[in-house]
C-alpha positions as CSV (number, residue, x, y, z in Angstrom):
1,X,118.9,117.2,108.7
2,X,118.7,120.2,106.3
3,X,116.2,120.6,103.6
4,X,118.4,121.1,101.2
5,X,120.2,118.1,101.2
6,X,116.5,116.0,100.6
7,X,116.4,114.3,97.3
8,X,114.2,111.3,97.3
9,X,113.6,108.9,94.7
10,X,110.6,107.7,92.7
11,X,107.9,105.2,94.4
12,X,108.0,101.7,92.9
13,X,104.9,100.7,92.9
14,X,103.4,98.4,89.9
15,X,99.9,97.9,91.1
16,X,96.6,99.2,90.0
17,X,94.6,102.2,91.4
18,X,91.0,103.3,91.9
19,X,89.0,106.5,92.9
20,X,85.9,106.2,94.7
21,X,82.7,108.2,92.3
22,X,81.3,109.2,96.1
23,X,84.6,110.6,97.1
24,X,83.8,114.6,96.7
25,X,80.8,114.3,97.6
26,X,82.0,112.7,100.6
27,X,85.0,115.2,101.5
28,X,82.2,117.7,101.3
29,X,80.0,116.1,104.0
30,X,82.9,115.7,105.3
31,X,83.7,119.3,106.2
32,X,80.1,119.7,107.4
33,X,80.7,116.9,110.2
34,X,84.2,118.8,110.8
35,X,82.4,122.0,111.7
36,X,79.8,120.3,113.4
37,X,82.2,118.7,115.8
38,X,84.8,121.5,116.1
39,X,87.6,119.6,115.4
40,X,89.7,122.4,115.1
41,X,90.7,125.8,117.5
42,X,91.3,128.0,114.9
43,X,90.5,129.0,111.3
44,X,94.3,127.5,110.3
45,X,94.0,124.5,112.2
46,X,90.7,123.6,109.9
47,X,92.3,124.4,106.8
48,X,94.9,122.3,107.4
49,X,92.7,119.5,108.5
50,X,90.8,119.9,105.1
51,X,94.3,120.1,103.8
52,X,94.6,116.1,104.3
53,X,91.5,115.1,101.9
54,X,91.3,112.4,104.0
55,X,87.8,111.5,101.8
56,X,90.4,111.2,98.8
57,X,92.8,109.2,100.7
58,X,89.5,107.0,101.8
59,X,88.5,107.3,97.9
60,X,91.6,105.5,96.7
61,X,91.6,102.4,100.2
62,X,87.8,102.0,99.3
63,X,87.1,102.5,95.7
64,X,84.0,99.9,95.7
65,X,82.7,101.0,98.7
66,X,78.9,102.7,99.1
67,X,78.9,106.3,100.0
68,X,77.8,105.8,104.1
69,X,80.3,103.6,104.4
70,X,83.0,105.9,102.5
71,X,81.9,108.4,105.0
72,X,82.3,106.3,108.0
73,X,86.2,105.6,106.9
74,X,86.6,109.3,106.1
75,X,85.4,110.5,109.0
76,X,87.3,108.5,111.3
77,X,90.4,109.6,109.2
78,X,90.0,113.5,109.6
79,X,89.2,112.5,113.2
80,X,92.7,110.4,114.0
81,X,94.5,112.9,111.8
82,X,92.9,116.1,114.2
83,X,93.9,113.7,117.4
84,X,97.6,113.2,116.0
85,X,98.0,117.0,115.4
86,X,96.2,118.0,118.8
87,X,97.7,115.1,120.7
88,X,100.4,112.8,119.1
89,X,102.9,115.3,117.7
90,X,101.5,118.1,119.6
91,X,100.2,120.0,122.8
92,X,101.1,118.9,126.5
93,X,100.4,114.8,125.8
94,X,102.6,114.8,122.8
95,X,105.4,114.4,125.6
96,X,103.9,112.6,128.6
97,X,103.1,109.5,128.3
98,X,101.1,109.2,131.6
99,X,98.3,111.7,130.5
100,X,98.4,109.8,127.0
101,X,97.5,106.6,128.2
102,X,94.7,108.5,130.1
103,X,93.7,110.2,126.7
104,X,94.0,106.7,124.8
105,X,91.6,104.9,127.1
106,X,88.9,107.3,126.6
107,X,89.7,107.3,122.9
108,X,89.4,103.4,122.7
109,X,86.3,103.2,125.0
110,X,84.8,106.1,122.7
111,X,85.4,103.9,119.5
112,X,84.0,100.5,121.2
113,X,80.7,101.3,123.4
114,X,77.8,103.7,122.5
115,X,77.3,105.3,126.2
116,X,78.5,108.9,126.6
117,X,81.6,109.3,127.8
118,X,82.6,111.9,129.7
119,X,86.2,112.4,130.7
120,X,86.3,116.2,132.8
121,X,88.2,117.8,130.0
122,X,85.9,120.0,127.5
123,X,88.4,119.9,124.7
124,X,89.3,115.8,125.0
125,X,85.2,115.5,125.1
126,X,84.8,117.3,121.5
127,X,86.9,114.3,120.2
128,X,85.0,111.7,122.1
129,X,81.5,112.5,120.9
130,X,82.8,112.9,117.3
131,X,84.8,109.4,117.8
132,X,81.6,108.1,119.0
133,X,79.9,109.3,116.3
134,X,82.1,107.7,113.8
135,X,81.8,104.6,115.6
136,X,77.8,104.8,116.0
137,X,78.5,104.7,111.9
138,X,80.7,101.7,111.7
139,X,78.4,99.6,114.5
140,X,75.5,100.3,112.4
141,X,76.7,98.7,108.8
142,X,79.7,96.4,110.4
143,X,79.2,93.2,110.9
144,X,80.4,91.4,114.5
145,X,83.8,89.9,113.2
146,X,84.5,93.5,111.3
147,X,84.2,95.5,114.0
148,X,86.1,93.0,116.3
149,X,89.1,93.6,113.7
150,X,88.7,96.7,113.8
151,X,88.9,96.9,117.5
152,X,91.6,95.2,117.6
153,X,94.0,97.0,115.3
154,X,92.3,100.6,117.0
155,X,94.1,99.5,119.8
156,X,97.6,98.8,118.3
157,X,97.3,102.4,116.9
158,X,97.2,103.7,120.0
159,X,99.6,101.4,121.7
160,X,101.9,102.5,119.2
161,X,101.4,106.5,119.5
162,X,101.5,105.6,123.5
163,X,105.4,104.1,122.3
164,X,106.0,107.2,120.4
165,X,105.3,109.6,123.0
166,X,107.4,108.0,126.0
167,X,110.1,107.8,123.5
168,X,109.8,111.4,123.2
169,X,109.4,111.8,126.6
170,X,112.6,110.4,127.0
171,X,114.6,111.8,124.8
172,X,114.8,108.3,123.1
173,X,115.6,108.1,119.0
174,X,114.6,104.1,118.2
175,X,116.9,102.0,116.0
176,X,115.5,100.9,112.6
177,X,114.1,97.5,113.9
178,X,112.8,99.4,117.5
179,X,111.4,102.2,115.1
180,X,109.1,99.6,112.4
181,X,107.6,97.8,115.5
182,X,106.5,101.2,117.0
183,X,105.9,102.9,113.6
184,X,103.4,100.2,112.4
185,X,101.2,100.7,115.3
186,X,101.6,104.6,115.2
187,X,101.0,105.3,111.6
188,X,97.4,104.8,112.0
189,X,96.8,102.5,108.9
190,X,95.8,99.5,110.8
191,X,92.2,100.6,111.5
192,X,92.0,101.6,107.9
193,X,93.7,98.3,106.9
194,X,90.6,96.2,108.9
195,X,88.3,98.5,107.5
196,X,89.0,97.2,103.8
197,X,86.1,94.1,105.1
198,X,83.6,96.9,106.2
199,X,84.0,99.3,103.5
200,X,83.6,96.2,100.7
201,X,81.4,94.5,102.6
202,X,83.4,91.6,102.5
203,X,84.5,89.4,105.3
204,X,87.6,86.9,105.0
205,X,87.4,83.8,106.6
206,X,89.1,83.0,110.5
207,X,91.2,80.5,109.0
208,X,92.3,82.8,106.0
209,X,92.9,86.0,108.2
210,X,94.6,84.1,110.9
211,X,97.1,82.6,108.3
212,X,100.6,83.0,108.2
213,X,100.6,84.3,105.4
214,X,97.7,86.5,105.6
215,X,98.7,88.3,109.2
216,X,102.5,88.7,107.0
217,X,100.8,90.5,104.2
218,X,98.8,92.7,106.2
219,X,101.8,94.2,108.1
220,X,104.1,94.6,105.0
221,X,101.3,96.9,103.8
222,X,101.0,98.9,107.0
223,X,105.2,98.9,106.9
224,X,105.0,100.0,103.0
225,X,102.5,102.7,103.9
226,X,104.7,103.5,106.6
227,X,107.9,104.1,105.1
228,X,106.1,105.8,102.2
229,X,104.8,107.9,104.1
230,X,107.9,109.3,105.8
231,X,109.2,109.8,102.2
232,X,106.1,112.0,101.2
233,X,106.2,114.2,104.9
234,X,110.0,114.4,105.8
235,X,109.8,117.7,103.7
236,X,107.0,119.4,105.8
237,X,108.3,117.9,108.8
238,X,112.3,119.2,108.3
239,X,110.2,122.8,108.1
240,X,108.3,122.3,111.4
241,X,111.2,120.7,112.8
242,X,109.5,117.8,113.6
243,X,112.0,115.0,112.5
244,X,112.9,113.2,115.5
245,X,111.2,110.1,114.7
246,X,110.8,109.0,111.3
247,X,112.9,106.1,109.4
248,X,115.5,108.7,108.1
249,X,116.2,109.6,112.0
250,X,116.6,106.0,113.1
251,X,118.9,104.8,110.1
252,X,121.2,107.8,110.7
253,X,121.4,107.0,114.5
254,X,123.0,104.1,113.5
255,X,125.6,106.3,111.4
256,X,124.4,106.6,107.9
257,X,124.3,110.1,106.2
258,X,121.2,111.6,105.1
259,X,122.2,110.5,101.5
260,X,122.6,107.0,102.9
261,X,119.7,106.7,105.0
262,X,117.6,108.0,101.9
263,X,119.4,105.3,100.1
264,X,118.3,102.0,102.7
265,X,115.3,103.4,103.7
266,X,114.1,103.4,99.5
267,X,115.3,99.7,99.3
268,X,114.2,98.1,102.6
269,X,110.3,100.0,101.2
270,X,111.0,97.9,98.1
271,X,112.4,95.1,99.5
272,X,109.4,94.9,101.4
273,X,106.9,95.6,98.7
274,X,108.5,92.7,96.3
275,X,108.0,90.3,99.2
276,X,104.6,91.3,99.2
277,X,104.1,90.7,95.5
278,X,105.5,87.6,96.0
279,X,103.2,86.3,98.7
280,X,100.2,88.4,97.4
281,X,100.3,86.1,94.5
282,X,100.6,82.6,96.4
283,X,97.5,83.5,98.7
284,X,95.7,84.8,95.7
285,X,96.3,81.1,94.0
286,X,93.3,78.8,95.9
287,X,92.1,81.2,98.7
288,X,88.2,81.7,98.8
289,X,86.9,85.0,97.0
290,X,86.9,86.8,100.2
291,X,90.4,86.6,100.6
292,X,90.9,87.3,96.8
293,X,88.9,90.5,97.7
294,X,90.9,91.8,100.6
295,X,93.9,91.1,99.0
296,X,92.6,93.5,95.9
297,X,91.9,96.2,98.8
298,X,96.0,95.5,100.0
299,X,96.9,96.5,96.3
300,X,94.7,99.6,96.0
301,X,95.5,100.9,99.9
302,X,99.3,100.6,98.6
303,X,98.8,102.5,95.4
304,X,95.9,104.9,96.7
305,X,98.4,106.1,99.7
306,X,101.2,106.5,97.4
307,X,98.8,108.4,94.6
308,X,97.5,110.5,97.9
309,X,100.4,111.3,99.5
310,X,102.3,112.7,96.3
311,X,99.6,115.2,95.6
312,X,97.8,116.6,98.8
313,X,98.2,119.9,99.9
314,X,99.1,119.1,103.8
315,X,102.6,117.9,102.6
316,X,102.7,120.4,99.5
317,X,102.1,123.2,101.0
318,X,104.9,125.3,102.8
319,X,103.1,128.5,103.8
320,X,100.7,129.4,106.8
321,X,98.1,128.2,105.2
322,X,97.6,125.4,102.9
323,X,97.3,125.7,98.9
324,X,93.6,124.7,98.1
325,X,92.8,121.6,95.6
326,X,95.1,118.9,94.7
327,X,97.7,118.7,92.3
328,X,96.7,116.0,89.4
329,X,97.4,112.4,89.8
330,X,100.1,112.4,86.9
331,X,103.3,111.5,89.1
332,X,106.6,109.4,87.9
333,X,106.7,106.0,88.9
334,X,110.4,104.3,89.7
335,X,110.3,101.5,86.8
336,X,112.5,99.0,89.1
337,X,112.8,98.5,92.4
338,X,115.6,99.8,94.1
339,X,118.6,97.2,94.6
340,X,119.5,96.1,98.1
341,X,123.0,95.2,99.5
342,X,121.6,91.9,100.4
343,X,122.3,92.4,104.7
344,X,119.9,91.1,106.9
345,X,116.3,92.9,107.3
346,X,115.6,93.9,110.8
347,X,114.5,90.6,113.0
348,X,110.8,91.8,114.1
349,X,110.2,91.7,110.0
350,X,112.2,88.6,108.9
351,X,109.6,86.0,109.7
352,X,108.1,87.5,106.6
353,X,110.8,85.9,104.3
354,X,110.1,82.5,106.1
355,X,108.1,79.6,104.3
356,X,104.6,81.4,105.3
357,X,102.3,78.6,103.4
């Protein structure tokens, strides 16, 4: 792929955002915990940590949420975006699969139990007393059935980065449909997805959050976030040369140009999104205020990762070192979706387009 040849569309993305009030002064304590763990080997590799404003990206998910528990969800998200830089897309696990499942249990066991962990490896045990940390937060203001979500989807995140790395390993580049069941477990937004309950203090009941329709809207958020997000990093990643598994990558194994894969990948993203409009509103329509409240969190986590991604300096930024602020939150929004041909979406999606009530 050559950088050049990128020209990406507008987002669609009709829905309503928020900014937290706490959120600078949580990306401030923010870089105090940062520091405090070392999180970082050099001076570069902490500015571009900062570079995420992973407390903005929390700001938009969370807008109603206390300050603690803004923290909490910020933390954890300059913690899994220092893993994925140390570990996912870089250093010697980035490419063996064996040492990351090794890494990944100690990372899950770090984010369930309070007792100390200690794996042999200095480096890996900087990232398990600040994950533990993190989760001391989350166990102290989550409720039972929050956390247990929240358990749950940590470990699909790293089931999916455990995917992405043995396909590297391998020299393997996923078809569209292999690439959205391994993307939506790597792209880290499940956690933040179950933490829309904690953060709001809100929690949906079993036989809402087990629904059909429910589990079907949660993914075509994560898948949304997903796609959007390859949009707003394909630039900084065709720099770093980093492009070997994103949804461009996978659409033009299967023989589309760049052009074209641009093309599908924008209308499968809105494809998606509609559908999700569509069944947002259903499930709205007699499902208890707890539902109706998670379902308001969906909304904002779509529009606040759009809003962040588009302006943060970590994609932005093409030098050694980062630009510092943000740009403003006055983007172009696509007034339409973007039309489809009408061919069959990938089969470990189309249950979504099934009668979900």
């Amino acid at each position: 792929m050559n950088i050049d040849d990128v020209d990406l569309p507008l987002i669609y993305c009709p829905v309503e955002g928020e900014l937290n009030p706490a959120t600078e002064r949580v990306e401030a304590r923010s870089a105090e915990w940062i520091d405090q763990h070392r999180l970082y080997d050099t001076e570069q590799e902490r500015a571009w940590l900062l570079a995420t404003k992973s407390a903005d990206f929390c700001g938009r998910y969370y807008p109603e949420a206390d300050e603690e528990r803004l923290l909490a969800t910020a933390l954890w998200t300059y913690w899994a975006f220092a893993f994925d830089d140390n570990y996912c897309d870089n250093g010697e696990t980035c490419d063996q699969p064996a040492k990351f499942a090794e890494v990944a249990g100690y990372v899950q066991r770090a984010w369930e139990v309070p007792t100390l962990l200690r794996s042999g490896d200095p480096r890996l045990d900087h990232y398990l007393v600040a994950m533990q940390d993190v989760s001391a937060r989350f166990h102290r203001l989550g409720t039972p059935t929050q956390l247990q979500r929240m358990h749950a989807a940590h470990c699909a995140y790293l089931f999916g980065v455990q995917w992405q790395v043995s396909n590297r390993s391998r020299n393997v580049f996923p078809g569209l449909d292999g690439y959205l069941l391994m993307r939506r477990g790597a792209v880290g937004v499940g956690p933040l997805i179950a933490a829309l309950e904690f953060a709001h203090r809100n929690e949906v009941p079993a036989a809402e959050w087990d629904s059909p329709a429910v589990r079907a809207l949660t993914e075509m958020v994560i898948v949304v976030v997903a796609l959007d997000n390859d949009r707003q990093s394909i630039v900084k990643e065709l720099r770093l040369g980093q492009t070997e598994q994103n949804v461009f990558t996978a659409l033009m194994g299967e023989g589309l140009s760049l052009e074209e894969a641009i093309a599908e990948a924008t209308a499968l993203r809105d494809r998606v999104f509609c559908r999700f409009l569509q069944v947002e509103e259903q499930a709205r329509r007699g499902g208890s205020a707890a539902l109706r409240r998670y379902l308001q969190g969906l909304r904002w986590a779509i529009r606040g990762n759009a809003e962040w991604g588009l302006t943060i300096p970590r994609y932005l930024s093409d030098g050694p070192l980062p630009e510092t602020g943000s740009a403003p939150v006055d983007v172009d929004w696509a007034k339409q979706p973007a039309g489809h041909d009408g061919r069959p979406v990938p089969p470990s999606i189309a249950w979504w387009w099934q009668d979900l009530s």
